[in-house]
MARMAR-122152 format. One record per atom (N, C-alpha, C, O): residue in one letter; y, x, z. Coordinates in steps of 0.05 Angstrom, whole numbers, plus 5000, padded with zeros to 4 digits. Layout:
BEGIN
aYXZ;...
This chain:
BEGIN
x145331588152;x145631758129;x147531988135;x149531948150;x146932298121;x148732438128;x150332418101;x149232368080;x153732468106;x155132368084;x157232608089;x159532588083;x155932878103;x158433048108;x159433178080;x161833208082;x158533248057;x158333308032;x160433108016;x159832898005;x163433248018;x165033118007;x165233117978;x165533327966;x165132937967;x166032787928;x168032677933;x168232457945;x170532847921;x172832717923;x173432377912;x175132227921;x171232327890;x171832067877;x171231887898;x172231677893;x169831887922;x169031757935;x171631747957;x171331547971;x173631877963;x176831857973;x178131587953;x179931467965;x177631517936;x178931337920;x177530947941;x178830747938;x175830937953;x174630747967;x176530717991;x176330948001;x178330578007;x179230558023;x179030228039;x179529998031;x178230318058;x178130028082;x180929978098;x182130148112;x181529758095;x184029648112;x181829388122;x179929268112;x183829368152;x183029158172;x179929228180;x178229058187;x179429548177;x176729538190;x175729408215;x177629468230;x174329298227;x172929188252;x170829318250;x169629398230;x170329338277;x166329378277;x165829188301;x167929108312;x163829118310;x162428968333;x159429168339;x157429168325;x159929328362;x158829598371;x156029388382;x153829408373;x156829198402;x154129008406;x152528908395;x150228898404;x153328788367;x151928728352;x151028938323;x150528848301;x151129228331;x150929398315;x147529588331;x147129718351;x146029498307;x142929538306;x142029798289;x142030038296;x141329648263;x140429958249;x142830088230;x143330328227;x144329868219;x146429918206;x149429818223;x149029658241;x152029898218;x154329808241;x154729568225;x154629528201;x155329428243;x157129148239;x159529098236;x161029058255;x160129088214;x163029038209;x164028908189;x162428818172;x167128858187;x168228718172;x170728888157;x171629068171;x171928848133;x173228988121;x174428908096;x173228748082;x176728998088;x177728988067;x177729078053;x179829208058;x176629218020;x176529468003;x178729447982;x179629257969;x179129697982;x181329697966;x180429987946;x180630217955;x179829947929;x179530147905;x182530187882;x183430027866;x183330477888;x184630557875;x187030447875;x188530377857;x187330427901;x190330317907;x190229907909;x191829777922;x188729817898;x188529487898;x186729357906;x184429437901;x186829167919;x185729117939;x182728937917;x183528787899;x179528987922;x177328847908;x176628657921;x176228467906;x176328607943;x174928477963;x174328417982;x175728207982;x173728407995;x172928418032;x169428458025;x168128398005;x168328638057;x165328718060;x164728658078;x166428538092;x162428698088;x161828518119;x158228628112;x156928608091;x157328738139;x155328678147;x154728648170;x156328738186;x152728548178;x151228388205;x149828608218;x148728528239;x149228938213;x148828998232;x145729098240;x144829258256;x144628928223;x141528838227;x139328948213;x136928928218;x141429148186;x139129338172;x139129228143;x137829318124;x140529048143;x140828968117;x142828948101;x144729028116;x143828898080;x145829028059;x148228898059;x148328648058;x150329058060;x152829038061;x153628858038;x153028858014;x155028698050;x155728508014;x158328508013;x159428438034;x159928557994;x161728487981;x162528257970;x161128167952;x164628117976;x165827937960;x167927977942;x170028007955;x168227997913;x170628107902;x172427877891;x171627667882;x174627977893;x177127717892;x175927627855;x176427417843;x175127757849;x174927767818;x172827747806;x171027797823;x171527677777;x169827817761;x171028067756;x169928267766;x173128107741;x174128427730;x173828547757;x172228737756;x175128487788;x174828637805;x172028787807;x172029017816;x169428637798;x167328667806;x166228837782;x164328987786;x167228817763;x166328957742;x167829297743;x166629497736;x170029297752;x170929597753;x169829677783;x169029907787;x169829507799;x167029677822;x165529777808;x166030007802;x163629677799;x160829717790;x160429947771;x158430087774;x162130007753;x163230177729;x164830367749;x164630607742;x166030347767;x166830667786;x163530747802;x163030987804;x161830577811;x160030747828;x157930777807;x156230937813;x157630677787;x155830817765;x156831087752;x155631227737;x158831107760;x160631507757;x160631627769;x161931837766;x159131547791;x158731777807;x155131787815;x153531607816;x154732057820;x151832107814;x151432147848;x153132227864;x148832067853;x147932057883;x147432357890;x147432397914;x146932597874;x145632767881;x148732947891;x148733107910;x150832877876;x153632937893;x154032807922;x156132887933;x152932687934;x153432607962;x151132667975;x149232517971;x150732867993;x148232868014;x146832648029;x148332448031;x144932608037;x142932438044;x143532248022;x144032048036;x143732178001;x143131937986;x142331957958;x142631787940;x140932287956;x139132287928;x136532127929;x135132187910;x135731997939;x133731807939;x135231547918;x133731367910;x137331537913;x137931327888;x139231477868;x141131377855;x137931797864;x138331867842;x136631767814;x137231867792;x134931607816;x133831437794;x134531177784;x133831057763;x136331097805;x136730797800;x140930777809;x142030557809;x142531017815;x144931077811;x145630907833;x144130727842;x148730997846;x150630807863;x150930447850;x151230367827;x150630277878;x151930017869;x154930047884;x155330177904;x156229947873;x158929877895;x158529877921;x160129997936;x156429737932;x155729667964;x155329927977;x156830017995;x153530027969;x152330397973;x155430447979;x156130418002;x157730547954;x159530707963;x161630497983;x164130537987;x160530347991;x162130188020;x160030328039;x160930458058;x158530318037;x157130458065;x157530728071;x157530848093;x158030808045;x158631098051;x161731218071;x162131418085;x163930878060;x166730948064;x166030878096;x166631038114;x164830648101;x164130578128;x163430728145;x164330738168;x161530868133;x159931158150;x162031328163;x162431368187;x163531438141;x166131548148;x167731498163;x168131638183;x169131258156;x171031188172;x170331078200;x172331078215;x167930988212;x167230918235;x167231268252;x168631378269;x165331348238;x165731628251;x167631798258;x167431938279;x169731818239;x173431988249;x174231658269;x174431688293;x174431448260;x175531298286;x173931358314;x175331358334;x171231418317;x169231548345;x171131728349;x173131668363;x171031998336;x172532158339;x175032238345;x175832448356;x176632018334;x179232058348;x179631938374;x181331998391;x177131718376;x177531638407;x176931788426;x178231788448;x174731948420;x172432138438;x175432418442;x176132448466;x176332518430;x178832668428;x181132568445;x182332688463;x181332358438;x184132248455;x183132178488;x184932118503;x181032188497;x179332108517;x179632378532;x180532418555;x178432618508;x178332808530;x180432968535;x180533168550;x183532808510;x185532998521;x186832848543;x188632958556;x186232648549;x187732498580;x185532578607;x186132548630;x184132638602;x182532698626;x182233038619;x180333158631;x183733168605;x184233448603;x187133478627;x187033608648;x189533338619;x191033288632;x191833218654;x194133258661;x189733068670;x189132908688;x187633128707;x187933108732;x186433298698;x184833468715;x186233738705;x184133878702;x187933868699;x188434088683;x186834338675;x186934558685;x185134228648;x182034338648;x184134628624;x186234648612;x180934848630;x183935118616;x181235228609;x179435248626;x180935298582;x179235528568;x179535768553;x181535808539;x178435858554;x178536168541;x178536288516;x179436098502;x178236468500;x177236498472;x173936578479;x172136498464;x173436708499;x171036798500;x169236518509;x166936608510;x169036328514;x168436068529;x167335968496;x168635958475;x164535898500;x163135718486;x163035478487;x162835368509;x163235318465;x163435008464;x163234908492;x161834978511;x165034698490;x164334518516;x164434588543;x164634418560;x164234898550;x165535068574;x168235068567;x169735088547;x168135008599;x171335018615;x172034998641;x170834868657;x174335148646;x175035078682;x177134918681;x179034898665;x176634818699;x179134548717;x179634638742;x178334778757;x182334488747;x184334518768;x184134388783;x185634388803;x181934188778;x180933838788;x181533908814;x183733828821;x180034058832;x181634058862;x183334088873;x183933928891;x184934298867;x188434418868;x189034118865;x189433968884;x189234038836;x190933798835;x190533528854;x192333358859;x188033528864;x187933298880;x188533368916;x188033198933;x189433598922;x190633758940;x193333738934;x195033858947;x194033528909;x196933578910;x198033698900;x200233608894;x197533938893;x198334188863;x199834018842;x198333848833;x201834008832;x203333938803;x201334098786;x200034298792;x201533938758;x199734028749;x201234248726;x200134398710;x204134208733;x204934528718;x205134728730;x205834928718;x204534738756;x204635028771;x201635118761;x201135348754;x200334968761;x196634978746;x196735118715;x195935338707;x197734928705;x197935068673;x200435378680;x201435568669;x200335268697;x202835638690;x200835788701;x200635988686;x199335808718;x198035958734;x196236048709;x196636248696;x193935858703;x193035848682;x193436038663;x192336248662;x195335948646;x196436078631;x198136438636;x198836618620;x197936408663;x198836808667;x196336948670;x196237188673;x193536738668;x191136908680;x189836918644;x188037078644;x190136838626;x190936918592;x188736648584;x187336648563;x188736388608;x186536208595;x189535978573;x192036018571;x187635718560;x189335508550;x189635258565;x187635248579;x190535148568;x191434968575;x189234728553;x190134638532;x187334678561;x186134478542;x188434198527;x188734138503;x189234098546;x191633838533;x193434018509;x194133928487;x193634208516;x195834248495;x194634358465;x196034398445;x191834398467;x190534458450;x190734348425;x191334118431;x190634338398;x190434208375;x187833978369;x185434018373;x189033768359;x185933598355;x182433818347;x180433838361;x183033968318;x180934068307;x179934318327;x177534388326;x181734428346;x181634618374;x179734408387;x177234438390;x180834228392;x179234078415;x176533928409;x174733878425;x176933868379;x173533828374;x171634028372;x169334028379;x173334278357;x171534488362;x169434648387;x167334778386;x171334558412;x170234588437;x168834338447;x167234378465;x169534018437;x168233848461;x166633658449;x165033508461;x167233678421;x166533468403;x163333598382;x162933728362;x161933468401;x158633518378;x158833508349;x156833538335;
């Protein structure tokens, strides 16, 4: 599902103790989780992975009743890819998949980021303003010749390129991150 189409009410859903299991993750991700709506904690979620529906356990009946009464307030046609249950409205489970969707994807991302700023470092990779996504030069040889890798970034840096490591996260996804 695409879920880039932010509804702020849907910021009120928060996962603590997320897990996923990437192996056993098929058509839908596998995971386990704790939900916490509006600051208190409802339940724990869990699915298998397998294409089938996320279930909720809520510590409560009331817990389960003010789920149900928050995702009936919000309308499907406010979140992208999921007007197909604009006739039959959000269950609680839906806006767990949605928080899931999310939050699996910025955790990819901060890993895929932190990945390519140690092997930015590691190789002293340096780009340009004129340099299109994902273009870049490295120092990869100099440095394995032995070069420090701040005589590199200085060098670098007098010929008017960046220093990729030192770049900003939203800098660095902008260039490496699909």
């Amino acid at each position: 599902m695409n879920t880039t189409q932010n509804n702020p009410a849907l910021n009120r859903i928060v996962l603590k103790s997320f897990k996923t299991v990437r192996w056993m993750s098929e058509e839908t991700i596998c995971f386990t989780a704790t939900v916490v709506l509006d600051g208190k904690v409802i339940g724990t979620a869990t699915n298998e992975g397998h294409g089938g529906n996320t279930d909720v356990h809520y510590i409560s009946d009331i817990a389960k009743q003010d789920a149900e009464a928050f995702a009936k307030s919000i309308s499907p046609l406010s979140v992208a890819g999921w007007e197909f249950l604009a006739d039959q409205g959000f269950t609680f489970d839906n806006l767990v998949d949605i928080a899931v969707e999310r939050k699996d994807a910025a955790d990819h991302a901060k890993k895929s980021l932190a990945s390519i700023r140690r092997r930015a470092a590691k190789e002293c990779w340096i780009i340009n303003a004129d340099m299109k996504k994902g273009e870049f030069k490295s120092f990869k040889k100099a440095i394995a010749k032995g070069a420090p890798f701040a005589a590199c970034a200085s060098k670098a840096i007098s010929m008017g390129y960046t220093v990729v490591s030192d770049l900003s996260d939203d800098a660095l996804a902008a260039h490496f991150v699909a």
